[in-house]
KENUTI-328859 format. One line per 3 residues: number of its first residue (from 1); their letters; for each residue x negated, y, z of N, C-alpha, C, O. Coordinates in Angstrom, 1 decimal, always signed. Layout:
% KENUTI-328859
NUM	a	X/Y/Z/X/Y/Z/X/Y/Z/X/Y/Z | ...
END
This chain:
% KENUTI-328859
1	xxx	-6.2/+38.2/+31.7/-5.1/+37.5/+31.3/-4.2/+37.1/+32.5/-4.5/+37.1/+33.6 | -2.8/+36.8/+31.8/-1.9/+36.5/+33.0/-2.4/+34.9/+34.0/-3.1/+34.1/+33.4 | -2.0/+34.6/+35.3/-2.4/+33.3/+35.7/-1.5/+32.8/+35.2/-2.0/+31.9/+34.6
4	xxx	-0.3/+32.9/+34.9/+0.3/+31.7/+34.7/-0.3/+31.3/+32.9/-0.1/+30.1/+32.4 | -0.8/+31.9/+32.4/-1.3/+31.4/+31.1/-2.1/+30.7/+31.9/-1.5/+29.6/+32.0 | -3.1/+30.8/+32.6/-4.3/+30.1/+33.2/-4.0/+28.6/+33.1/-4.5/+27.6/+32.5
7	xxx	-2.6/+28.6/+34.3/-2.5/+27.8/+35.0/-2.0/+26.9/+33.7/-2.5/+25.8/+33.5 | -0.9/+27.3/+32.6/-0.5/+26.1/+32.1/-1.5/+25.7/+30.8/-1.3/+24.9/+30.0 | -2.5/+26.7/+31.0/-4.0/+26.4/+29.5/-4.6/+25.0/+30.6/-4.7/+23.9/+30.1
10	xxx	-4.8/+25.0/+31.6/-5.5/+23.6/+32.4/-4.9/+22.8/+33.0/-5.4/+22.0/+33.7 | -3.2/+23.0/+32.8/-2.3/+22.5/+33.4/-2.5/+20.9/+32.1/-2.8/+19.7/+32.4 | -2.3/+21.7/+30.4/-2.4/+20.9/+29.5/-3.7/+20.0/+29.0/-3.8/+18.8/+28.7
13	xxx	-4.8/+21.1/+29.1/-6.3/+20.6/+28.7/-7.0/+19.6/+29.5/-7.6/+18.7/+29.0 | -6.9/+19.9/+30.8/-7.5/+18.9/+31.7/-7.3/+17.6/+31.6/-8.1/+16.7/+31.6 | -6.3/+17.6/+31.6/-5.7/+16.0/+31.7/-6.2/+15.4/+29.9/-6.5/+14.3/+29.5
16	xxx	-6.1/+16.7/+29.1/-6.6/+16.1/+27.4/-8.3/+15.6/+27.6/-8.9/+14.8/+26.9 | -8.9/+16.5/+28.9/-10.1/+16.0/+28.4/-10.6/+15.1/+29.4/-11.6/+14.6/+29.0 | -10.3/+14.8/+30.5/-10.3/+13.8/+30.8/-10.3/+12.6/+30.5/-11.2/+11.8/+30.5
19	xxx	-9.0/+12.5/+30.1/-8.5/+11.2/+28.9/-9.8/+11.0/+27.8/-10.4/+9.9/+27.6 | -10.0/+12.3/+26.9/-11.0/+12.1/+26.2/-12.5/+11.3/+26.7/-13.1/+10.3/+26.2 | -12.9/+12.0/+27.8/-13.8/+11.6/+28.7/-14.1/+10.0/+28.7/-15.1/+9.4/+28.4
22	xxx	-12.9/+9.8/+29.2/-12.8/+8.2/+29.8/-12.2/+7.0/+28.3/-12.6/+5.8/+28.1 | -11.6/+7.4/+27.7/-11.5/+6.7/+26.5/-12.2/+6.9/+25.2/-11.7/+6.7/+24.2 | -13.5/+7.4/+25.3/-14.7/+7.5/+24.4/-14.9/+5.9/+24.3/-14.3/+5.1/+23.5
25	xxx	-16.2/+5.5/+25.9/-17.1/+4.3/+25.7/-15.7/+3.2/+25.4/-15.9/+2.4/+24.6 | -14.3/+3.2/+26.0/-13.9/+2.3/+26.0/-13.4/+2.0/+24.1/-13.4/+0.9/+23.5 | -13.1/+2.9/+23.7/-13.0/+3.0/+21.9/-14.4/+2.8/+21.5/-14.4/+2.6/+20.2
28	xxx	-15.6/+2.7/+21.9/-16.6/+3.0/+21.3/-16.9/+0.8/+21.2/-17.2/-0.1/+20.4 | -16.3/+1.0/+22.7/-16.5/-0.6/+22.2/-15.8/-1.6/+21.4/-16.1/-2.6/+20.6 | -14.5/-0.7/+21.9/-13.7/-1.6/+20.8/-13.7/-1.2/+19.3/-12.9/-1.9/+18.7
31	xxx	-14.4/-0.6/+18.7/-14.9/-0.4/+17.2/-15.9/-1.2/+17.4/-15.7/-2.1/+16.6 | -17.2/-1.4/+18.0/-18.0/-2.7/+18.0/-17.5/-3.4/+17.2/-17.5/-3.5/+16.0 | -16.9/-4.3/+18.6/-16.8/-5.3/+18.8/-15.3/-5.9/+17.4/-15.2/-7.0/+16.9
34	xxx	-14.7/-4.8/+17.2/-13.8/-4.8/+15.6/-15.0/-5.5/+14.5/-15.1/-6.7/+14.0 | -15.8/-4.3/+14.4/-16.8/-5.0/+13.3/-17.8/-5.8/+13.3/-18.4/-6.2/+12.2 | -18.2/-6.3/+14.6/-18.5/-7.9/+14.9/-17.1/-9.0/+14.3/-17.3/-9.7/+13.3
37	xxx	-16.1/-9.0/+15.0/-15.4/-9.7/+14.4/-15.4/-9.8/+12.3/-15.7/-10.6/+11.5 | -14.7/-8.6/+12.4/-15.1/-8.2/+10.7/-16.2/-9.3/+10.1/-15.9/-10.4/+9.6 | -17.4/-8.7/+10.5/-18.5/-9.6/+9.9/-18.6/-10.9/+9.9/-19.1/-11.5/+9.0
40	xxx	-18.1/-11.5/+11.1/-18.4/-13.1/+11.5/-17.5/-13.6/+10.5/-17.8/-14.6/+9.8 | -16.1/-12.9/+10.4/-14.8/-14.0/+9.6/-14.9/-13.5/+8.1/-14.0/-13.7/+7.2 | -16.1/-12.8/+7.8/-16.6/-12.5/+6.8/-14.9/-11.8/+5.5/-14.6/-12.1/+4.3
43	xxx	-14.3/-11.1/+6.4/-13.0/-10.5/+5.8/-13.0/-9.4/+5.4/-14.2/-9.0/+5.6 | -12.4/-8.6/+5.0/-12.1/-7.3/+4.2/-11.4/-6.7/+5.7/-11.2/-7.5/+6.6 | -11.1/-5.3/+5.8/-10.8/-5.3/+6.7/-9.1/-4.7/+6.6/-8.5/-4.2/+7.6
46	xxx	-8.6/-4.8/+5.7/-7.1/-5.4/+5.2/-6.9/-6.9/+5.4/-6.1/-7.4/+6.2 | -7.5/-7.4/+4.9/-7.0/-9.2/+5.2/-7.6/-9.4/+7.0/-7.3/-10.5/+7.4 | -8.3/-8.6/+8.0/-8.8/-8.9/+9.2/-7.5/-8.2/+9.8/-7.3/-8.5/+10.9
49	xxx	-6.6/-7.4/+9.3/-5.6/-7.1/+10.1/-4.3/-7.8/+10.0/-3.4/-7.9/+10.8 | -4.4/-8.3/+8.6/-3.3/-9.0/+8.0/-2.8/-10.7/+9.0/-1.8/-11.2/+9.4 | -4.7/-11.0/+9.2/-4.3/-12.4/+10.2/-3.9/-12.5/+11.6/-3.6/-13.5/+12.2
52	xxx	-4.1/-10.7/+12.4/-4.0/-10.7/+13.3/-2.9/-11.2/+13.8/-1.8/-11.3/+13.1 | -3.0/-11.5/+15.1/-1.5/-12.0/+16.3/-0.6/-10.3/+16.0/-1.0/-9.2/+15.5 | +0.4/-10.6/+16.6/+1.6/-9.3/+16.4/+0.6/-8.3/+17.8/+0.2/-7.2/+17.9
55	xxx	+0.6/-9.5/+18.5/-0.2/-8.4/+19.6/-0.9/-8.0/+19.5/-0.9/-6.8/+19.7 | -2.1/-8.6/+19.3/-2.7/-7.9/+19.0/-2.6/-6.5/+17.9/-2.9/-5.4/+18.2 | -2.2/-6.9/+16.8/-1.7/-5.5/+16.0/-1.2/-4.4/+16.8/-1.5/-3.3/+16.7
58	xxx	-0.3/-5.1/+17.6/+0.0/-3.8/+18.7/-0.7/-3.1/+19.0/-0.6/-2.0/+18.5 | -1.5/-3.4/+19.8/-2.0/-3.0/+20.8/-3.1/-2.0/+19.7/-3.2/-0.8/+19.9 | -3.8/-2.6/+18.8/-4.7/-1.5/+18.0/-3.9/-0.7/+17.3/-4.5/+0.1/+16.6
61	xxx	-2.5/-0.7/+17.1/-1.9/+0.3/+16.7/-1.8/+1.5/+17.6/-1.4/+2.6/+17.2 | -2.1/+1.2/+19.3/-1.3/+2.0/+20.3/-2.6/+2.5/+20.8/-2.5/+3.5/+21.4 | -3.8/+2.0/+20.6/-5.0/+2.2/+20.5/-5.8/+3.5/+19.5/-6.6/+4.4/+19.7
64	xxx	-5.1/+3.0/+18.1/-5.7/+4.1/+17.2/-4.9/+5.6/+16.7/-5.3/+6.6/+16.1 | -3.4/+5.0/+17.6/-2.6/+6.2/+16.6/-1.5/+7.0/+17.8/-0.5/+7.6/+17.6 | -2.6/+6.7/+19.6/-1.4/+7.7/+20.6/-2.2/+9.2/+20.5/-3.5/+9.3/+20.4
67	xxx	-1.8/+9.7/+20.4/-1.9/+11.5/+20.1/-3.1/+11.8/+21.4/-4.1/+12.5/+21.2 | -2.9/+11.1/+22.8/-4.0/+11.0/+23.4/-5.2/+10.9/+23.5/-6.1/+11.3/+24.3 | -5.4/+9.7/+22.2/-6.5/+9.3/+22.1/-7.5/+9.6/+21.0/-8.7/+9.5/+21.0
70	xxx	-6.6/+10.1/+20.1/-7.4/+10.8/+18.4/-8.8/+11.0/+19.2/-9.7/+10.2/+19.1 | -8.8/+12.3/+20.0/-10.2/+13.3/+19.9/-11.0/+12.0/+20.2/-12.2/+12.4/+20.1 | -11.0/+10.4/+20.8/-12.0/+10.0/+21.5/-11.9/+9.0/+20.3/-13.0/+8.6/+20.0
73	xxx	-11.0/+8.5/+19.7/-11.3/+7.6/+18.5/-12.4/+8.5/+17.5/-13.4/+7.9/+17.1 | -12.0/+9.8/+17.0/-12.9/+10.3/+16.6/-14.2/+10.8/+16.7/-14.8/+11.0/+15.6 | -14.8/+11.0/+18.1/-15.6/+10.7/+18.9/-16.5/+9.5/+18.5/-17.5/+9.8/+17.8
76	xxx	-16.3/+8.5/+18.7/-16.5/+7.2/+19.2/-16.7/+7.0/+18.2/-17.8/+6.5/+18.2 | -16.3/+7.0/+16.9/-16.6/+6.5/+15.3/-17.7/+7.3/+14.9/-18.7/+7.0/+14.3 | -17.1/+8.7/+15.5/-18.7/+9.2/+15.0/-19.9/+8.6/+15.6/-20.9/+8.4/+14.9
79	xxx	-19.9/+8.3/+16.9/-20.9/+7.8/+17.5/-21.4/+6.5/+17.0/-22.6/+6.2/+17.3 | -21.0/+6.0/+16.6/-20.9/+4.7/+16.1/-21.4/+4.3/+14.8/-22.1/+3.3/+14.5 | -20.9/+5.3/+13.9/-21.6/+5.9/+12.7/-23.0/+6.3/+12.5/-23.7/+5.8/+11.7
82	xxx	-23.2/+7.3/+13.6/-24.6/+8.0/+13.7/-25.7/+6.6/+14.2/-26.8/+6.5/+13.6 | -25.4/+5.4/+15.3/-26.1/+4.7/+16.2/-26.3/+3.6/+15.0/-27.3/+3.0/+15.0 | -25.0/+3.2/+13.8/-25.4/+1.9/+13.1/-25.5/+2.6/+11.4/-24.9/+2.0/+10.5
85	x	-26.1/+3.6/+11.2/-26.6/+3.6/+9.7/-27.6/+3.2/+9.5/-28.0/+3.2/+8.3
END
């Protein structure tokens, strides 16, 4: 194959899996530590987002839905899934 395919196949990927790499454990906790809260305020988890601060909303909005992060949210849920059935 040509290099320059090479170069821009790891120009894009690398940096995708990296990112995945390093934002797995950090999603993995913050799904925890979501459904610890969940459980303690004994809420639905429509009315646990409904009380939240704006910022907070933010921030798990920018958390669950940047195009960077899908493969490690997905990841990390599965993990999470498989460790608490």
């Amino acid at each position: 194959m040509d290099s320059v395919f090479w170069f821009i196949l790891i120009l894009f990927t690398l940096p995708f899996i990296i990112t995945t790499a390093i934002m797995v454990p950090i999603q993995y906790r913050y799904i925890k530590r979501m459904e610890v809260i969940k459980k303690k305020k004994l809420l639905s988890q429509s009315q646990m987002y409904e009380e939240m601060p704006v910022q907070e909303e933010i921030l798990h909005m920018n958390l669950q839905s940047n195009i960077l992060f899908i493969p490690a949210n997905i990841i990390a849920g599965l993990v999470y899934k498989y460790q608490h059935r």
